[in-house]
C-alpha positions as CSV (number, residue, x, y, z in Angstrom):
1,X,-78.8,-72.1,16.2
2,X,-76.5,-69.3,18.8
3,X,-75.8,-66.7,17.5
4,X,-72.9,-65.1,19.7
5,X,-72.6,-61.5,20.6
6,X,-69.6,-61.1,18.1
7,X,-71.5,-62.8,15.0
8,X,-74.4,-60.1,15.4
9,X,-73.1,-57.1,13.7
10,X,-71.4,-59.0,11.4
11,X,-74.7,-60.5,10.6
12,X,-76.1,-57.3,10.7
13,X,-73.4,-56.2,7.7
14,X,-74.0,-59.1,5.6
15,X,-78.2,-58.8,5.8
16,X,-77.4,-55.0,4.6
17,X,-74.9,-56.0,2.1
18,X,-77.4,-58.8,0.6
19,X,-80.7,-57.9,0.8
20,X,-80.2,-53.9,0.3
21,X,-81.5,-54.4,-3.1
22,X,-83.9,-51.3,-3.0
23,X,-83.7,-49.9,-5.7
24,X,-81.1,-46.8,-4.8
25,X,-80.7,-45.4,-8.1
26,X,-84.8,-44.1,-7.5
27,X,-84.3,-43.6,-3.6
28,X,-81.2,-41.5,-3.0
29,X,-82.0,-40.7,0.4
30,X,-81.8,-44.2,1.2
31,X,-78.5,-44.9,-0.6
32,X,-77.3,-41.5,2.0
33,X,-78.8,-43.0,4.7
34,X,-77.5,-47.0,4.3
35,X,-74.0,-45.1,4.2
36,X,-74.2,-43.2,7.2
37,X,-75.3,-46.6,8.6
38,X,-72.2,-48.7,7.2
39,X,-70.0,-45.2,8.6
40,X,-71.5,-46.2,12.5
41,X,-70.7,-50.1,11.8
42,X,-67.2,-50.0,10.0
43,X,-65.3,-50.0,13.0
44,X,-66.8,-53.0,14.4
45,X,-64.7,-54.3,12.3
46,X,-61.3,-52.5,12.6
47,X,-58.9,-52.6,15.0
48,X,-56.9,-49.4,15.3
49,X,-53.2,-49.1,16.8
50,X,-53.2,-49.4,20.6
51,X,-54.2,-45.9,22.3
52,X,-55.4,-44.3,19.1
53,X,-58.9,-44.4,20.4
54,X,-59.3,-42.2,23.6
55,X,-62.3,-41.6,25.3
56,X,-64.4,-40.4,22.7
57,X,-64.8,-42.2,18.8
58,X,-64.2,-39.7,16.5
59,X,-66.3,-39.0,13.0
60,X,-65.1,-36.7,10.7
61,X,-67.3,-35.4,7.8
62,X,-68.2,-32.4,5.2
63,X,-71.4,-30.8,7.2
64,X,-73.2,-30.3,4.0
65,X,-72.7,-33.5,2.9
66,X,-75.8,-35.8,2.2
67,X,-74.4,-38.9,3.9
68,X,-73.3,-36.5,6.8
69,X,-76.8,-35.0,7.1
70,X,-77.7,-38.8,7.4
71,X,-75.3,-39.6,9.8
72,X,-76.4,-36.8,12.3
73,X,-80.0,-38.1,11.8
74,X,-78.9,-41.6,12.9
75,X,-79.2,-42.2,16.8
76,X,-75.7,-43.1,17.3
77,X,-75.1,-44.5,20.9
78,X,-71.5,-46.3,21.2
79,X,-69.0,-47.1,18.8
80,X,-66.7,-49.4,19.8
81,X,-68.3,-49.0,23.5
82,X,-67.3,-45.6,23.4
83,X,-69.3,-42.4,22.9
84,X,-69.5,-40.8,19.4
85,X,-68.6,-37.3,18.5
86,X,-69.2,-36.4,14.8
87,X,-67.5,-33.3,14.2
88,X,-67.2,-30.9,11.0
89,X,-63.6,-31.4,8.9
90,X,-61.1,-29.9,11.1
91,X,-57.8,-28.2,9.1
92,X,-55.5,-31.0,7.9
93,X,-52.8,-30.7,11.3
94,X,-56.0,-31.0,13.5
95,X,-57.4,-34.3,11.1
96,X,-55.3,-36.6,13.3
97,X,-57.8,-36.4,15.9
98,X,-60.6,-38.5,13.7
99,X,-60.7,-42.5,13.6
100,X,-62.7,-42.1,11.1
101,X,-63.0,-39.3,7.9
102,X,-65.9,-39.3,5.2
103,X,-65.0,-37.4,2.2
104,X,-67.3,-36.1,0.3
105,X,-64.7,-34.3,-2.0
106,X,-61.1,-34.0,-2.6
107,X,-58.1,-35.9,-2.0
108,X,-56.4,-38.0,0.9
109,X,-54.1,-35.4,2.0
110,X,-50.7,-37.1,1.8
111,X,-50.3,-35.8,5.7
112,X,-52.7,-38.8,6.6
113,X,-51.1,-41.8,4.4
114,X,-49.4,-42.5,8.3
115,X,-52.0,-41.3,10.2
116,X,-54.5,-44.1,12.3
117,X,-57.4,-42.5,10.5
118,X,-59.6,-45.0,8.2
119,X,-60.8,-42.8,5.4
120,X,-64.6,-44.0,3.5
121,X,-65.6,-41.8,0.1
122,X,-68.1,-42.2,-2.5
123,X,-65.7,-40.1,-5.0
124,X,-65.0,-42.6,-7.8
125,X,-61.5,-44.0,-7.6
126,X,-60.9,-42.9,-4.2
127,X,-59.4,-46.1,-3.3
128,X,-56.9,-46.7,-6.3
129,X,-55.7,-42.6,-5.3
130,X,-55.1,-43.8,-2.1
131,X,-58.3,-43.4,-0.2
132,X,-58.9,-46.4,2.1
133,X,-62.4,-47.2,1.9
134,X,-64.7,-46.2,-1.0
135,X,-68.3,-46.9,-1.6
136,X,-70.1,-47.4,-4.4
137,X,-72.8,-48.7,-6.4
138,X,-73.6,-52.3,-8.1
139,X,-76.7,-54.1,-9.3
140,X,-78.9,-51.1,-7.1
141,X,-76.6,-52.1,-4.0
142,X,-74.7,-50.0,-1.8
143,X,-70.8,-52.0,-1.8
144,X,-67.6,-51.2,-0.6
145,X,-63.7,-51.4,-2.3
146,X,-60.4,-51.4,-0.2
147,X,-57.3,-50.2,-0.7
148,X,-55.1,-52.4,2.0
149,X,-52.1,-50.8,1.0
150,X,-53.2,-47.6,2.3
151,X,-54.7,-49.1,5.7
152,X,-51.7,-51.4,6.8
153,X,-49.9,-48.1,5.6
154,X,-51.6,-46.4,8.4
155,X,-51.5,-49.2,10.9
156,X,-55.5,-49.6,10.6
157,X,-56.6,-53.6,10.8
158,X,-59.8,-54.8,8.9
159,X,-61.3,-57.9,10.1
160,X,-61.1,-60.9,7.5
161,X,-65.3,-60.9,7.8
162,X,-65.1,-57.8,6.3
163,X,-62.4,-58.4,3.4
164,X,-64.1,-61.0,2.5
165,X,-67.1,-58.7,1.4
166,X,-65.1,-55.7,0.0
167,X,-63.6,-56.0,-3.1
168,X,-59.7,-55.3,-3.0
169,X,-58.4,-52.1,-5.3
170,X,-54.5,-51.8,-6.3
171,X,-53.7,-48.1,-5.8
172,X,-52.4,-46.2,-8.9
173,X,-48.6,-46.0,-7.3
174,X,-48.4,-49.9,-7.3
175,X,-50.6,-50.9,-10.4
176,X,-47.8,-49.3,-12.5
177,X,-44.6,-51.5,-11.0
């Protein structure tokens, strides 16, 4: 069997997804770390608005954040063949300038809800408050719940490869119509 160049990280997701079944509950450090690793492979499947990216892709995060302290000890060469920068949370005007913002507290500022930023959490319920990507944990495995409101909102594109592994969340402004 091929396996083409475009199958491979998506692979790559799915053996992560699936066989992750480490037992993260007694190995935090490895539930930080397999999140710092999903953080470097979202955006091989997401397709921001034309020109968003520029020559750099952008990584927003809490410094003192677990996953963040992960993410800076991951070798991160190219993200969507361009180099990374992963930079401290910059003031909300200045948060435009991310593609992508981890959370490790707080709320999506309402300023972003039309901004081309995808935001990823851990915080329960970030999704449903309007938080586009949220992690958490089932049967000892690291997973991952969508809010697709709030990225067409922003004009962010997820692959169907990934949909098809994240489990779709109503925000609370729609679940009560």
């Amino acid at each position: 069997m091929v396996i083409s160049v475009k199958q491979k990280p998506l692979i790559f997701i799915l053996l992560l997804f699936n066989f992750c079944s480490v037992g993260i509950a007694a190995d935090t450090d490895f539930e930080y770390k397999l999140k710092a690793l999903y953080l470097t492979r979202l955006a091989d499947f997401i397709s921001w608005p034309d020109g968003k990216i520029k020559d750099h892709f952008i990584i927003c995060i809490d410094s003192d954040d677990k996953v963040a302290i992960q993410l800076q000890n991951i070798t991160v060469g190219k993200i969507l063949k361009k180099p990374v920068k992963i930079i401290t949370l910059p003031a909300v005007p200045a948060i435009k300038q991310c593609d992508l913002l981890y959370l490790s507290s707080g709320t999506v500022d309402p300023f972003l809800a039309e901004q081309a930023v995808l935001t990823v959490s851990s915080q329960t319920g970030f999704a449903k408050q309007g938080g586009m990507i949220e992690f958490y944990i089932a049967e000892n495995k690291v997973r991952m719940k969508a809010n697709l409101s709030a990225v067409n909102k922003a004009g962010i594109k997820i692959s169907s490869k990934l949909i098809r592994l994240l489990k779709i969340i109503v925000p609370v402004e729609e679940s009560h119509d």
